[in-house]
N, C-alpha and C positions, 0 to 999 in steps of 0.2 A: 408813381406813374412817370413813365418816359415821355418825350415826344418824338410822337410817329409821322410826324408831317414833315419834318424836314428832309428825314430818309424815304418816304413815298414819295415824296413831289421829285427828289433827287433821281430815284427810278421810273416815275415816267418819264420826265423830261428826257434821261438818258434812252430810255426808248425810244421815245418820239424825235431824237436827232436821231437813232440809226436806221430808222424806218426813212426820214428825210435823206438820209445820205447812200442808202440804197436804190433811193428811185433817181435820184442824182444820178448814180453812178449809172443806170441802166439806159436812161435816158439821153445822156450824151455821148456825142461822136468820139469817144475815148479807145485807145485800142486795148484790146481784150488784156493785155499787161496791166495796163493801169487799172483797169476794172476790177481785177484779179486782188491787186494792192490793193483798193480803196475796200472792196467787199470784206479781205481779210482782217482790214482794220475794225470794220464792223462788226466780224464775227468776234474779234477783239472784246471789245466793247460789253459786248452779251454774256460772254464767258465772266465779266467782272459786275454786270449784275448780279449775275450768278452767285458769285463771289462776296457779295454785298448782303445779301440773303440770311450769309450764315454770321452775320453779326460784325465783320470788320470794315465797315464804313469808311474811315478814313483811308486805310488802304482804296478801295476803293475808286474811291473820293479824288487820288489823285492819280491812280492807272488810269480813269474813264476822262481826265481830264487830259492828262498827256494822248490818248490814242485822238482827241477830237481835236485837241491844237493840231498834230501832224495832221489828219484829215482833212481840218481846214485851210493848212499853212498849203496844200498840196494843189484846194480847190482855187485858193489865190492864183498859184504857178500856173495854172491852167488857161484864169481869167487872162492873165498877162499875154499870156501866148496866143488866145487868139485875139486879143486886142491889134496885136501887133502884126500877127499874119494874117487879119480872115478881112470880111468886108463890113458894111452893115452891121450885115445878123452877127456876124462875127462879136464887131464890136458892141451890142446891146448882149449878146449873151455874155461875154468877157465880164463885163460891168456887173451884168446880175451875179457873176461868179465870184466877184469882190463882195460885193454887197451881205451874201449871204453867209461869208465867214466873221464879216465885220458883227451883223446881229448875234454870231452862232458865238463869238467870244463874249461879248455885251453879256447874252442869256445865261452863260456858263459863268463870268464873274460874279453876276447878279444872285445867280442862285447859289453860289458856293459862298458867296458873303450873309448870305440870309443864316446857312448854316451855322456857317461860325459865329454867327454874334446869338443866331437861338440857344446853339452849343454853351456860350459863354453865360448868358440868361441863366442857363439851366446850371451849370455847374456856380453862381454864385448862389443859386437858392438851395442847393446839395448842401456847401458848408455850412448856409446859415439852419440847416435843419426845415427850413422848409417848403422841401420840393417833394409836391404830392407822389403817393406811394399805389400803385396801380392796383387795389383788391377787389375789382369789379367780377362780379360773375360769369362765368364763363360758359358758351355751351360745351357738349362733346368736340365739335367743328374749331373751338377754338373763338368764336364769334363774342362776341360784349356784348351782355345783357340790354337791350335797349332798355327798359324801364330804369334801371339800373344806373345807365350811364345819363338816361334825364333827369333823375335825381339829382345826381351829382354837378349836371349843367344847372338846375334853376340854384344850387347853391353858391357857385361861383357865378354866376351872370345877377345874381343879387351883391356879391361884393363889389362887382364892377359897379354896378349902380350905388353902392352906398360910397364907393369912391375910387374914382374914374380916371381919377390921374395917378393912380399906382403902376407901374410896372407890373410888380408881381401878379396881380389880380388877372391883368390883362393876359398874363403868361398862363397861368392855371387856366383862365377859360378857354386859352385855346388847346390846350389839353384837351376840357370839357365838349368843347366841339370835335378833335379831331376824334374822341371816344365815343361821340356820336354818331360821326361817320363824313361830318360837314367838312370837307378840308378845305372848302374855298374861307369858309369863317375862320377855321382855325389858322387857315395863314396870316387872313385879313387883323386877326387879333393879334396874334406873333409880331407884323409887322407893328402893330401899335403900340404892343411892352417896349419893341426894340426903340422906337422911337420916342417912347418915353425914358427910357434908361439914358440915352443920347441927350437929353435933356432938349427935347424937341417936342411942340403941342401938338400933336394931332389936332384935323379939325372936328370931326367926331366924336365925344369919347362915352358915346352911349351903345348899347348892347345892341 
């Protein structure tokens, strides 16, 4: 079994910045040039989700990152100038135009660092032979048996409880969740293998 949650949270996210930076782009006083750039960049964007679909991630990974630095570096340029030329609103909108590339890179380290160190989880438990092997049932659709895939949660979320400070356990369960369908668990466990591996306690480390 792979994990799917690192590359679905990676495509919404990358959705949900180009849906934000289209209404950006529409909403402000921009002339239709630069509207033109910023939406191109978005269409950008889409094209390598696209792209991410058929399996090359890292590719990916760093097209969707270099199109949103330029986006953002462009919505800074923007703030700057009307700080400097407008009034007020000028300056309160300026500010908001800094701000939101300030989060928009935060959000984009944050999650491309989740990646690689889930990345890195997963390929030490490859070598050592034990990273689970995905043979869940399937429908026609494509879809994961649920009965199927809660079997296989109550037998990893039993490991976790017989012991809790493992990495590994942690890492398979959030397999077992995101098989399930739960990705807010399976990230929320990800993050707690990664934190164990880091050699850091969690304060939770119950199921």
């Amino acid at each position: 079994m792979t994990s799917a949650a690192p590359s679905t949270s990676l495509r919404l996210f990358s959705a949900g910045t180009i849906a934000l930076a289209v209404l950006t782009v529409l909403i402000l006083p921009l002339g239709w040039g630069t509207k033109l750039f910023l939406l191109t960049v978005g269409v950008f964007c889409a094209v390598f989700i696209a792209v991410d679909a058929g399996g090359r991630g890292k590719i990916f990974a760093a097209l969707i990152t270099g199109a949103l630095a330029l986006y953002l570096a462009l919505t800074v340029q923007r703030g700057l100038i009307f700080i400097e030329h407008a009034g007020t609103v000028g300056l309160v909108l300026g500010l908001a135009l800094i701000v939101l590339p300030i989060l928009g890179v935060w959000s984009i380290v944050r999650e491309i660092t989740f990646g690689a160190r889930t990345q890195k989880l997963g390929e030490e438990l490859a070598r050592a032979g034990e990273l689970p092997e995905d043979h869940l049932p399937r429908s026609a659709s494509g879809r994961i048996d649920r009965a199927a895939a809660d079997e296989q949660f109550t037998q990893y979320a039993g490991a976790v409880e017989n012991d809790g400070s493992s990495w590994k356990n942690w890492f398979k369960l959030s397999l077992a969740y995101d098989a399930s369908g739960d990705r807010k668990r399976a990230r929320k466990s990800m993050r707690t293998a990664i934190d164990l591996y880091r050699g850091k306690t969690p304060q939770n480390l119950t199921v």
